[in-house]
Structure formats: C-alpha cells, structure tokens
C-alpha positions in Angstrom: -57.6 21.6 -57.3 -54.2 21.0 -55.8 -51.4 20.9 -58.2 -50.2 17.0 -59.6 -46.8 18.1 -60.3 -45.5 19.1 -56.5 -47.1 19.7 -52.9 -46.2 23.1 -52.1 -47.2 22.4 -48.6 -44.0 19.7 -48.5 -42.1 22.0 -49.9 -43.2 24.9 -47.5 -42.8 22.2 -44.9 -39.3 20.8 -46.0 -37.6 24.6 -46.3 -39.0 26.8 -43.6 -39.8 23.8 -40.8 -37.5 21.3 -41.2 -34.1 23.0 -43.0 -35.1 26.8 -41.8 -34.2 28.4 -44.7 -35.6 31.6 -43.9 -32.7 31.6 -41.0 -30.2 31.9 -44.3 -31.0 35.6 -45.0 -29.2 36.6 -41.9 -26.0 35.5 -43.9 -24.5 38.2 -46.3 -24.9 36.0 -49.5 -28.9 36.1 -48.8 -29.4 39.4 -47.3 -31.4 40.7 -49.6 -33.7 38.2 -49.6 -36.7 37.2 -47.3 -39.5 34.1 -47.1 -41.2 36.9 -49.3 -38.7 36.8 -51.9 -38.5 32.7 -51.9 -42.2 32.3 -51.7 -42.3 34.5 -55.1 -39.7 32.4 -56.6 -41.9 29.2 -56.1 -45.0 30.7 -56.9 -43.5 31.7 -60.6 -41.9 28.4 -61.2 -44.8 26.8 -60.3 -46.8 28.9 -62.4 -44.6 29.1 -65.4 -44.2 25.0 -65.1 -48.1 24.6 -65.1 -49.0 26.8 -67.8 -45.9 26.6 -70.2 -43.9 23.1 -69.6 -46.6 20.9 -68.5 -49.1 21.1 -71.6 -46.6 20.1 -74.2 -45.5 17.2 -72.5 -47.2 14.2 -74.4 -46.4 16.3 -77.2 -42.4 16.1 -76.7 -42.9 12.3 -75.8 -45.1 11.7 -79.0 -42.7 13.8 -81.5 -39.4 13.1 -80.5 -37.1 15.6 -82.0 -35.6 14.4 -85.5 -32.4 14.8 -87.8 -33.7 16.6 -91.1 -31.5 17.7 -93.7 -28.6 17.9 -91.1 -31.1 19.8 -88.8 -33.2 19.3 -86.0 -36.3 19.9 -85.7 -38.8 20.0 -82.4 -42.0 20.1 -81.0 -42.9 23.7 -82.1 -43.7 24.3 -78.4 -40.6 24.0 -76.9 -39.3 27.1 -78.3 -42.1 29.8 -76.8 -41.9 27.5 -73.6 -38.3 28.3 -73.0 -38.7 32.0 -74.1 -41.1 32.2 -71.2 -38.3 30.5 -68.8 -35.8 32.6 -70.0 -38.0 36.0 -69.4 -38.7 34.8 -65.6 -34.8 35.4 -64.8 -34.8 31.8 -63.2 -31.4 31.3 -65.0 -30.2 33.5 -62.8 -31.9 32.0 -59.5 -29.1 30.6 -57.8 -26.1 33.0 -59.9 -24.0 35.3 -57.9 -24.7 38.9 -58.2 -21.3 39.9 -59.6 -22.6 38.3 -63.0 -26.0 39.3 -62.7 -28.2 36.6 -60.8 -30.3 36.7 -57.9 -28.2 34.8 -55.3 -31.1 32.4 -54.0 -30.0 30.2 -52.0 -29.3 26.1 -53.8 -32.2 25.1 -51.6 -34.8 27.0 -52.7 -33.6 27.1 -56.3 -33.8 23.5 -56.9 -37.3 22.9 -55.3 -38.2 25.8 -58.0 -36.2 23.8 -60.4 -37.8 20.7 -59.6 -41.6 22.4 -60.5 -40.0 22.4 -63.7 -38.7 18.7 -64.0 -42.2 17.5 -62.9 -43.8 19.0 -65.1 -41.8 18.2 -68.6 -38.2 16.8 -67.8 -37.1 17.0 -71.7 -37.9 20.7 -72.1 -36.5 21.7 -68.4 -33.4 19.5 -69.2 -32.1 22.5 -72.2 -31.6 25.6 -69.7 -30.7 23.2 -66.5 -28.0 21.8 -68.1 -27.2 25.2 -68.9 -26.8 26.7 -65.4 -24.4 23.4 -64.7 -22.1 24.7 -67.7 -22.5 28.3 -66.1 -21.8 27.2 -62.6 -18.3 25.7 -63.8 -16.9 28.4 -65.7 -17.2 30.8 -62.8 -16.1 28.7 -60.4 -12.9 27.5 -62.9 -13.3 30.2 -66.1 -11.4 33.6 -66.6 -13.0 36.8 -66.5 -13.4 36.6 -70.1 -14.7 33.2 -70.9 -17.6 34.7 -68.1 -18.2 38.0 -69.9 -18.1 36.0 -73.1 -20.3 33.0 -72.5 -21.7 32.9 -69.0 -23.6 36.3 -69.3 -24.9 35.2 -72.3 -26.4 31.9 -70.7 -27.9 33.9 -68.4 -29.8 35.7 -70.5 -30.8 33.1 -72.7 -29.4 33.4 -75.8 -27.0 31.0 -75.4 -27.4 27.1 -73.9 -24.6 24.9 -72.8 -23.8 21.2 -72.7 -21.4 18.9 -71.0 -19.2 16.6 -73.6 -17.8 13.5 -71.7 -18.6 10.2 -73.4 -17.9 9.2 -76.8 -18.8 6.2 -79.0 -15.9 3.8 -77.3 -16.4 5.7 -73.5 -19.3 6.0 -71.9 -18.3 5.8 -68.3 -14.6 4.8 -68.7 -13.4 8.3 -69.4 -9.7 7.0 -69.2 -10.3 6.0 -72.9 -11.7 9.5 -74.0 -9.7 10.1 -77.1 -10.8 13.3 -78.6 -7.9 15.6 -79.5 -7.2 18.9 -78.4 -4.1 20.5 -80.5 -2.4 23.6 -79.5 -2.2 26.5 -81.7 0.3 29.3 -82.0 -2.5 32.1 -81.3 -3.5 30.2 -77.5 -6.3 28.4 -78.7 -6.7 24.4 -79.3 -8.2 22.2 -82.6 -10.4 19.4 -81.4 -11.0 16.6 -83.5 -13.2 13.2 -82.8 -16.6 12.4 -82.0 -18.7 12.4 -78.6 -22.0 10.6 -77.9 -25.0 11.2 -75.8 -25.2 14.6 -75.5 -28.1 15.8 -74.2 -28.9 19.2 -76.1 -26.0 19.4 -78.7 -28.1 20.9 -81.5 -30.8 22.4 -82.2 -31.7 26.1 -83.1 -33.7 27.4 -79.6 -30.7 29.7 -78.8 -27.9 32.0 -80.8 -25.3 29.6 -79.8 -24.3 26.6 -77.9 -21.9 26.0 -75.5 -20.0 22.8 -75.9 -17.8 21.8 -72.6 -15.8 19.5 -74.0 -12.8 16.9 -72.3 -10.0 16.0 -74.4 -6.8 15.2 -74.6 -3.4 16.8 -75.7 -0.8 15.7 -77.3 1.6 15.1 -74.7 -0.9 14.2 -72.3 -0.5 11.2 -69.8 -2.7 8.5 -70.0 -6.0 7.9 -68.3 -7.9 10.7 -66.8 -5.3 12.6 -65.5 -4.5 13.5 -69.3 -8.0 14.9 -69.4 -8.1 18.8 -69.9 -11.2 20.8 -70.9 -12.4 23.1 -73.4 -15.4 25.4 -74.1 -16.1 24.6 -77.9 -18.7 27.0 -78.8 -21.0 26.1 -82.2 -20.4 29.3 -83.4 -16.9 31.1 -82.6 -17.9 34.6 -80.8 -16.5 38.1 -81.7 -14.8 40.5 -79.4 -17.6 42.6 -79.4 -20.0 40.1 -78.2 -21.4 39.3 -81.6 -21.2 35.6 -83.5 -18.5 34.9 -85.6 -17.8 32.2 -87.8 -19.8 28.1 -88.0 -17.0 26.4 -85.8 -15.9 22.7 -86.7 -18.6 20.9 -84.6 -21.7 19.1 -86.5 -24.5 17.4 -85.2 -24.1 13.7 -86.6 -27.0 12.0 -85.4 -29.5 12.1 -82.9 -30.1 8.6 -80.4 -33.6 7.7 -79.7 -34.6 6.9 -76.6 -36.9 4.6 -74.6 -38.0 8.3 -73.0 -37.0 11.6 -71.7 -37.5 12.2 -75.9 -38.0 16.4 -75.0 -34.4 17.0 -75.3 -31.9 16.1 -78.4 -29.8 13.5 -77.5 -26.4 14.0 -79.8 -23.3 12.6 -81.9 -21.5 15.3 -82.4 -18.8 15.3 -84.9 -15.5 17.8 -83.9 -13.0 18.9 -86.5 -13.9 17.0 -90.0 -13.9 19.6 -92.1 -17.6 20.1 -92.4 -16.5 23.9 -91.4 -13.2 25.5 -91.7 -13.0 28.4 -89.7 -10.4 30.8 -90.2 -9.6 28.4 -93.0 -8.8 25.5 -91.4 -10.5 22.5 -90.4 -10.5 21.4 -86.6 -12.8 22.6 -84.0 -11.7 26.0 -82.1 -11.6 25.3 -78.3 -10.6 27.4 -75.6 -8.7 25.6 -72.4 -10.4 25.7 -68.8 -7.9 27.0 -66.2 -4.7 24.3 -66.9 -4.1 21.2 -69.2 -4.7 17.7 -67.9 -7.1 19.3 -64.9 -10.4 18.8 -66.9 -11.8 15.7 -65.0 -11.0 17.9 -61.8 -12.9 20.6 -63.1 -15.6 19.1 -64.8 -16.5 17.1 -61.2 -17.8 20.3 -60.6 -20.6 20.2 -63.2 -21.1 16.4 -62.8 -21.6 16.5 -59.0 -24.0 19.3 -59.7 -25.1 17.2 -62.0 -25.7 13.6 -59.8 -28.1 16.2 -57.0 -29.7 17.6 -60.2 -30.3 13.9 -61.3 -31.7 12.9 -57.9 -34.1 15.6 -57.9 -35.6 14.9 -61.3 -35.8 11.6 -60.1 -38.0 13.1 -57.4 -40.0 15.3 -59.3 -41.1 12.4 -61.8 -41.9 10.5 -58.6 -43.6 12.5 -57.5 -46.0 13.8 -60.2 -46.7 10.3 -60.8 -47.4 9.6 -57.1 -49.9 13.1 -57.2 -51.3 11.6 -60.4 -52.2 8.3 -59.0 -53.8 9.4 -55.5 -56.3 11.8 -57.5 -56.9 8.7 -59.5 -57.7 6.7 -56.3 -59.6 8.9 -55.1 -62.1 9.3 -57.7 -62.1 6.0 -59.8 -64.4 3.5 -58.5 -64.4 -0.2 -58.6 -65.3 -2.9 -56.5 -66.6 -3.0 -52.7 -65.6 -3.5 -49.5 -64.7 -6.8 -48.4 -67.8 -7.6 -46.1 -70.1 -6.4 -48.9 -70.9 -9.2 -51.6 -74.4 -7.2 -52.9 -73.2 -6.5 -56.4 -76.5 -4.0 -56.6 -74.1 -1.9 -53.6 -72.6 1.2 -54.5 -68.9 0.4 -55.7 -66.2 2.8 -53.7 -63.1 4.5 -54.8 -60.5 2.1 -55.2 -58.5 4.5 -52.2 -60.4 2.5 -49.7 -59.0 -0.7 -50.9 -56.4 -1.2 -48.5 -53.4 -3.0 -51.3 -54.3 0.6 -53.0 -53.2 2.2 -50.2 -50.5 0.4 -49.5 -49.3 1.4 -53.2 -50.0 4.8 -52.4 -47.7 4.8 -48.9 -45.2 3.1 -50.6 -45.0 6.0 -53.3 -45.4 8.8 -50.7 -42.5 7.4 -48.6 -40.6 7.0 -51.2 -40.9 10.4 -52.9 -41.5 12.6 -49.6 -38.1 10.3 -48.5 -36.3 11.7 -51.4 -37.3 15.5 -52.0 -35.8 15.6 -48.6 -32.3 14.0 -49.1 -32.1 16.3 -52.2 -33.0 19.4 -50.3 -31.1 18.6 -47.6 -28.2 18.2 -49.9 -28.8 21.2 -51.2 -29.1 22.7 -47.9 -25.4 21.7 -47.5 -24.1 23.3 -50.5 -25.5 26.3 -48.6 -23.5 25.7 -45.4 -20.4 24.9 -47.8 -21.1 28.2 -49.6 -22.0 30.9 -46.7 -21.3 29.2 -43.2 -19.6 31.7 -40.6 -17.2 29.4 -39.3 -14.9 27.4 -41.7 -15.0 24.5 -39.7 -18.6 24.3 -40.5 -18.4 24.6 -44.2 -15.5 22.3 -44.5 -17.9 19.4 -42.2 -20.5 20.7 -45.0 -18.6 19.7 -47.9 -17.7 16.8 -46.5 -21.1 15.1 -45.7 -22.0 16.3 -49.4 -19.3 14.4 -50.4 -20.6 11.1 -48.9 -24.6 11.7 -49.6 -23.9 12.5 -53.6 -23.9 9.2 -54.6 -26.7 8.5 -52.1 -28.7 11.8 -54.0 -28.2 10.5 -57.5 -29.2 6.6 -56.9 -31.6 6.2 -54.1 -34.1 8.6 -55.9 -33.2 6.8 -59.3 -34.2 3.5 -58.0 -37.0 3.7 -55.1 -38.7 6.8 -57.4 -39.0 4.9 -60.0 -40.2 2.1 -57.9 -43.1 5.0 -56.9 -43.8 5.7 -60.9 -44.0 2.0 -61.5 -46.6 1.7 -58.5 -48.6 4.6 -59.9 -49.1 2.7 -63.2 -50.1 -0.6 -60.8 -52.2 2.0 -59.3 -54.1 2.5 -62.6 -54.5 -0.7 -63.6 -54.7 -1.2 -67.2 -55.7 2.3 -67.7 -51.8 2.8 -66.2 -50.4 1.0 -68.9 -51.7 2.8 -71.6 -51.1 6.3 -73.0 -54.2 7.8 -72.1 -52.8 8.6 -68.7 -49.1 10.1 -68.2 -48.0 7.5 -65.4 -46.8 5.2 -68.3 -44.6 7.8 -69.9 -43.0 9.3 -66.3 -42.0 5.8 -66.2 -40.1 6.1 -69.3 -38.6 9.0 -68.7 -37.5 8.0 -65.1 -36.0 5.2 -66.2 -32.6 7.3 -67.5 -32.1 8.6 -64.2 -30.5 5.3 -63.2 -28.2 5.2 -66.0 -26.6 9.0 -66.9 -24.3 10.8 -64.9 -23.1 7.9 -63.4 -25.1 4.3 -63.1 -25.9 2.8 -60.2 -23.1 0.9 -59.7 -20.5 3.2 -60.0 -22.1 5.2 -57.3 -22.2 2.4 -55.3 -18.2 1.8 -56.1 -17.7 5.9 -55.2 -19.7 5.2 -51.9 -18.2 2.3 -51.0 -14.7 2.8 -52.3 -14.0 6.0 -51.9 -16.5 8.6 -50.1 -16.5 5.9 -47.2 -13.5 5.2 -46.1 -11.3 8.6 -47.6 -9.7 10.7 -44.9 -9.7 8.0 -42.3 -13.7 7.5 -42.6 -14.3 11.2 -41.2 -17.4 11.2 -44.0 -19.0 8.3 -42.7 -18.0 9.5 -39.2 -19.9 13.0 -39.3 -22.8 11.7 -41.2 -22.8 9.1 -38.1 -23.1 12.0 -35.6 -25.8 13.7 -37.8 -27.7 10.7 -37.7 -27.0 10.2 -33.5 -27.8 14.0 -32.6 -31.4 13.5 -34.7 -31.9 9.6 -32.6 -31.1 11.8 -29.5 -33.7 14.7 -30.4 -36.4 11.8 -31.4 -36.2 10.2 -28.0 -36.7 13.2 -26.1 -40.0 13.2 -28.1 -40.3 9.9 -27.0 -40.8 8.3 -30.5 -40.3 4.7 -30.8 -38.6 4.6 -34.2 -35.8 6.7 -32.8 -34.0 3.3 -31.6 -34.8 1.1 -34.6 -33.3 3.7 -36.8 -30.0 3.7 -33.9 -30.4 -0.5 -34.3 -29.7 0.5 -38.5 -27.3 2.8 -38.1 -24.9 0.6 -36.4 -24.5 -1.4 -38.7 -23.5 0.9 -41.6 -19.6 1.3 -39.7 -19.4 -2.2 -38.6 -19.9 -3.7 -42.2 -17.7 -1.0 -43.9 -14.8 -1.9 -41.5 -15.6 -5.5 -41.9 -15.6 -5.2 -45.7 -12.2 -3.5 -45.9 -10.9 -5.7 -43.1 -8.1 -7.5 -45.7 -8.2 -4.2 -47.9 -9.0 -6.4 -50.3 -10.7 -4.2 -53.5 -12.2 -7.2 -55.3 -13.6 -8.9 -52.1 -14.9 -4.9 -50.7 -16.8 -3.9 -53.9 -18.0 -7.4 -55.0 -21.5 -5.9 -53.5 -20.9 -2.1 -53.6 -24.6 -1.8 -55.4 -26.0 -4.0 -52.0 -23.7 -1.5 -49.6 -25.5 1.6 -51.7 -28.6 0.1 -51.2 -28.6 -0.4 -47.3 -26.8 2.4 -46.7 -29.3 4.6 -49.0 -32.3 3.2 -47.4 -30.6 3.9 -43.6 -30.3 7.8 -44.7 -34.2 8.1 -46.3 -34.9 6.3 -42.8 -33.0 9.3 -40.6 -34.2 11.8 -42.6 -37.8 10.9 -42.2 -37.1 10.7 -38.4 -35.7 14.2 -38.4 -39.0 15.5 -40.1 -40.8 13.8 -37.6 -39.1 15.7 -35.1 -39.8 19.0 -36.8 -43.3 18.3 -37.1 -43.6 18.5 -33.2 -46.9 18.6 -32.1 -48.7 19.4 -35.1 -52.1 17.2 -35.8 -53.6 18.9 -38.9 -54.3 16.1 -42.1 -50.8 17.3 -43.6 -48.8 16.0 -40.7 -50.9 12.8 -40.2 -49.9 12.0 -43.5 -45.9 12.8 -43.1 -46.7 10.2 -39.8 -48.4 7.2 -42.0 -45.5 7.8 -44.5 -42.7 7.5 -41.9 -44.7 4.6 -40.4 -44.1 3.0 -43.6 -40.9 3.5 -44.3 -40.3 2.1 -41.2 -42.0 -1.2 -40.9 -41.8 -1.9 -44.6 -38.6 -0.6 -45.8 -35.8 0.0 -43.4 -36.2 -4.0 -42.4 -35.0 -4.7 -45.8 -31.2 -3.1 -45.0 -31.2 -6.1 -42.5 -30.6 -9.5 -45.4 -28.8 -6.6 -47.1 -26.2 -6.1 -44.1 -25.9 -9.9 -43.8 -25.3 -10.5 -46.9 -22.3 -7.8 -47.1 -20.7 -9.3 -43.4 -20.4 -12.1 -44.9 -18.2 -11.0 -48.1 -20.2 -13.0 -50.1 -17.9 -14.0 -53.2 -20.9 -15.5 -55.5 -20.6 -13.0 -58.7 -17.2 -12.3 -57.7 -16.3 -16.2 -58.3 -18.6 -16.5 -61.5 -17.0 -17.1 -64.8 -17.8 -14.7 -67.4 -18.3 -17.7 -69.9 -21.0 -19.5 -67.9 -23.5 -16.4 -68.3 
C-alpha cells in the first residue's frame, strides 16, 4: 500500500524532472553525492518517519506534555523516536562537511524533512528546530561557540531553541525587554522572561541551547538595540563536559489547540532559582556584535518561515493521502441515475462534490510542496551557483517568495485538511480518524513565525518594492520565460496565467502611487493572497511543462490538478486585484470603538 504521509513519485517528480537536482552534483558542494546518494536519504527518512514518528502520533496529541514537580514529562515514545533520528545522521543532512555533515543539498533535505513533519509534526519539531539554531551559529558564531555547541547538536546530545517573544511581545520585538548585562570576564547575565518556546525543557538531550535576543544596557531602542545570546541550560566546560544548572527555569508550559508533541515554554532567565558561579542571572554568550541580533536571528527565522511552509505541506498532505484512501474504499450512496435502493452503493470517489474535494486538496498541496522545493531549490543557487550574478538573482527571488512560502501553505493547506475532514463526513470529525487532529495541528502554521498578516505587510511593504522593485521584476521574468516555454507546448493556460501576472506590477505601482503606507497596506493580507495564488498558478504551469509528453496515471493526475487550480482558483485573484486598484479604505476608515 502506498505511503499516506507523502507521494514519493511527486517528490521523485518535483526533484529530478522538474528542479533537476541530480544536475547539482556537478557543483563542488555536491560532488560527492549522486541520485543514489539522495534516493537513500529519502528512503531512510521515509522509513524512519513510518516506523518511529508516525505511530506515536495520537499518542503525543492525547498526552500532551505536562509541568510536574517543575519538570516535564512526555509521551514515553518520543524519547527512543528521537534516538532513532539522531542515529540516522539526518541532523547532519544539509551541514557542511567542515563540521561534520553530509552537505545534501536544501532541496532534497527538506522533502526528507517533510516525511518527518507528516508523519508527527510535535516530535519532528525538537531536532528541526535544532538544525535552524545550528545553521545560525555557523553562519554568525565563532569557531568556539561551533566546536562547543553546534557539534554537539549534531550529534544529538544537545537540542536548540530560538527565544524571541516574551509575555508583553509576541511579534512586536521592539518591546523585547530581557536584559543582557556585561560582565568583566566577556560573558553577559540575562534576566526576564520569554514565552512560547517551542522545546525549552524537557530532559530528551544533555543540554539545551537557548538563542536568546536581549537587550543591553546602553542599547538604542527598538530592534536595532536587539543583540543575541546563546544561553545554554547547563553552562559547558572547556573540555566539552557540562558544567553548572545555569539561571534559566522552565516556568510553565502553554497548552495548545494542537501541535501538543512539542513543549511549548515560559522560561524564567536570571531569578535566582540557580546561581552559577555564585551569582544569580543567566550566563549568555554574545553572537558576533551587540545590537545585531535581529540581523542575525533573520537567519534562523527565514529558515524558519520555508520550514513553516513545508510543515504546512506535509500536514496537507497526509490529510489529503488519508482522505482519497478513504474515498476510495468507503461506500455510500449511488449514482445519480440509480434510485434502486436494493443497488450496490459505490465508493463515495465516484461522487463527483467528493472529487471535487479531493482536486481541491491535491492542487493545493501538490501547489505548495512545489513552492517550498523550489524555494529551496534557490537557497541552492544562492549557496553553490558558478556565477555570482546568479546567486545574487537567487537570493533575491528568495527574498520575495518567503513570505509567499510561509503563508500560502498556511492558509490553502489547511483549507486541504479541513476538506479531508468534509471528506469524512462525520467520521472526519471525530477522533477515530487523524484528519481532525492534522487540522489542529495545522492551524499554528498561520500564526508562528510570523502571522499572516505580517507576511503580507513584508510582501507588500517591503520585499516588493525594495531595490527599485528588482524582486518583483525577476520573479516577473521567471514567471514570462515559463508562459513562453508553455506556449511552445501549445497549452492554453499559458496566457490566462500571462492575463494574472499582469496584474501583480500594475496594482503594486498603483497601490504605492501617493506612497502613502496607511492607504498601501490597508489590504496587504488581500495583495498576499492574489499574489500567492498567481505564484501556485506559475508553478503548476512550469510542472506542466516538465511533464512533456508523458500520459502514464501519475501525470494525468498532475493535469486534473493543474486544471483545477486553474478554473477554480486563479479566477479568485481577479475581485482580489479589484479590490486592491481601488485602494479600498473600508477597515482603514473603521473606528476601533464601533467593533
């Protein structure tokens, strides 16, 4: 039976057809590797996510960790789960070499990643956040701060976190206002509290590795007095070994609506509760130079926004897999022309609203595995491109599809898990079947790292229009060179997409025409929307060029999905368009007291 977390054939189909991965290993970076070597790497992550992450689950959902004694304590299964993870090297997937990893390329780590998210987001969410936390310290730590706590991440034995919000500011991280004091021996005491952090405590690993922003005393306001520290939970010896309890306590834990696998923290920093070296105040160690935190911590929260859009995929996506086996082989009811209630009844698949649910989901989830590959695809170029022009026209169309990555999956694959629960009936809306519950969990992905709306305002108001609009400008020319390739195949949908496209620069200029801010971003989440909708749609026409001639059941299906998104979905960018050409001032003009 075919797995219901992923389809490898997409996968397959997305790297080595459409984004040619396998073309990568002719570049230094990945010349040690082969389809051989990338073809193992999804096979074990598939496996390990089947047989390890995927039956504990319900499990994670049902006992959500709790706060005992000051501890906390999980699902018993978590623990041998991660072992397993951590044995399987896949920590070091997409590491360079000079710390010990294997150097895969970003596009194949993440679809192995996103076997993992599919098949238990809460327990894959302790050692993912982990390779973020990695990822920024060698980009932006010293040789020691690797040797000390990246090598140690990578084997395992230590996990990391990111430490932004705090109890007053959640996404206004101007008013972070956690102290970072400097001390006569180069290190910093942190004191204050920060909220929602996803794995803050627990006791899977020998330590944890707290990146934490704060400020210092004579700091300027806002974010640009933001600098950051690694804050481990216990302080580590030259020799490698642990040291003393630092100042950092777990306070509480926040129970959520799902995504229940992973601890979700208050952490307390510097109140005494420890005193090491005899002093209260949590030991930090500063990241690269004071009041550049927000700079460098971009690095781990853009990673972060992709890594968001792909779980959003993956829980898509296992819902969408989920549901179509459940078409297939629940029956109920009988075709139209066939009153004989003595008839046979026939799989509810052959009900054509059924199918239309099932399109819906597959164009929305096929849609968004490939913007988040293709995303990834570009961290590739950025990374390992021979020409520098090329990796500086990679990083730039990053720049403009991030927000894209992290919201249009967070919305529209949700959308596909709420479908797969219609798709189910009442059955979908209890917990004998998981739909309900990647529901739940999907829910978050609108919310963390960023919420929708302030993606749309990074779109809109910045990514847009920065640099003269050379963003929007490039991702223009992608989107023409793929209309032009599509007509030479002579398919139809290359000119409605060229109809779409058009009007992505026209409203953008029209919406900054007075430079206005209030009037531009009054309907940023609208802009995001059409806009997002516009890539999917471009996307799906550039697979349908890859596909070429094929005819087999795989590529009939990619054809029925792209036929939908087109007749279904990309019309409703058109009321969206209109609505932002005509600068409509309705909730900009509301009073606050009349809601």
């Amino acid at each position: 039976m075919p797995s219901q977390l992923l389809s490898r054939a997409d996968l397959d189909f997305l790297l080595y057809d459409w984004l040619r991965v396998e073309d990568l290993t002719t570049r230094a970076r990945y010349a040690d590797h082969s389809r051989e070597t990338f073809d193992g790497a999804l096979d074990l992550s598939a496996a390990v996510a089947e047989d390890h992450f995927a039956p504990h689950a319900a499990r994670n959902d049902a006992e959500e960790p709790q706060f005992v004694d000051g501890r906390v304590v999980l699902n018993p299964e978590v623990a041998p789960a991660l072992a397993v993870f951590n044995e399987t090297g896949l920590l070091q997937a997409g590491m360079p070499s000079e710390v010990g990893g294997m150097q895969l390329p970003a596009s194949v780590t993440m679809a192995c990643f996103a076997w993992f998210q599919a098949a238990n987001i809460g327990t894959a969410g302790y050692p993912f956040l982990t390779v973020g936390n990695a990822n920024l310290l060698i980009a932006h730590g010293t040789q020691e701060q690797i040797d000390t706590y990246v090598r140690p991440m990578l084997e395992g034995r230590f996990y990391g976190t990111m430490c932004l919000s705090e109890p007053q500011a959640g996404s206004s991280l101007a008013d972070v206002a956690v102290r970072a004091v400097p001390q006569a021996d180069g290190t910093y005491r942190l004191t204050g509290n920060k909220m929602w952090i996803s794995g803050g405590d627990h006791e899977l690993t020998e330590n944890i590795v707290h990146l934490v922003l704060a400020r210092t005393p004579e700091a300027p306001p806002g974010v640009k007095g933001l600098s950051l520290f690694i804050v481990p939970k216990f302080l580590v010896n030259a020799d490698g070994s642990l040291g003393e309890r630092n100042d950092v306590v777990l306070a509480g834990l926040n129970h959520k609506m799902g995504y229940r696998g992973i601890t979700n923290t208050l952490l307390n920093f510097g109140e005494g509760a420890h005193r090491p070296g005899g002093e209260s105040g949590a030991v930090g160690y500063l990241v690269g130079d004071e009041n550049r935190g927000l700079a460098y911590m971009f690095h781990m929260m853009n990673e972060a926004r992709i890594g968001v859009g792909v779980s959003a995929v993956a829980l898509g996506y296992t819902g969408y897999l989920r549901s179509l086996e459940y078409a297939r082989t629940r029956t109920q009811g009988r075709p139209l022309r066939d009153r004989d209630p003595s008839s046979v009844q026939i799989p509810i698949i052959e009900h054509t609203d059924v199918r239309r649910m099932l399109l819906a989901q597959k164009s929305y989830v096929e849609g968004g595995l490939a913007l988040s590959l293709y995303c990834a695809a570009l961290l590739d170029e950025q990374l390992t491109a021979p020409a520098d022009d090329a990796r500086t026209a990679a990083g730039r169309l990053l720049d403009v599809l991030t927000p894209i990555a992290k919201s249009w999956p967070s919305q529209w694959c949700l959308e596909a898990n709420s479908l797969a629960i219609q798709v189910h009936g009442g059955y979908g809306y209890t917990r004998d079947y998981e739909v309900e519950r990647l529901y739940r969990d999907n829910r978050l992905n609108q919310i963390h790292e960023g919420t929708h709306g302030i993606q749309a305002l990074d779109l809109l108001g910045r990514k847009m229009i920065q640099d003269n609009g050379a963003g929007l400008q490039l991702l223009l020319a992608r989107m023409t060179a793929t209309i032009e390739r599509a007509r030479a195949d002579g398919l139809d949908a290359a000119d409605v997409l060229a109809a779409a496209a058009a009007r992505i620069p026209a409203t953008t200029m029209a919406l900054w025409a007075d430079a206005d801010p209030d009037v531009a971003l009054a309907n940023a989440t609208a802009y995001l929307e059409a806009v997002g909708h516009v890539v999917v749609a471009w996307l799906w026409l550039d697979q349908l060029v890859a596909l070429g001639d094929r005819q087999d059941s795989f590529a009939q299906g990619k054809r029925a999905a792209a036929a939908y998104f087109f007749a279904h979905e990309l019309p409703r960018t058109g009321p969206l368009f209109d609505l932002l050409d005509a600068r409509d001032r309705t909730v900009l003009d509301t009073d606050p007291a009349v809601l």
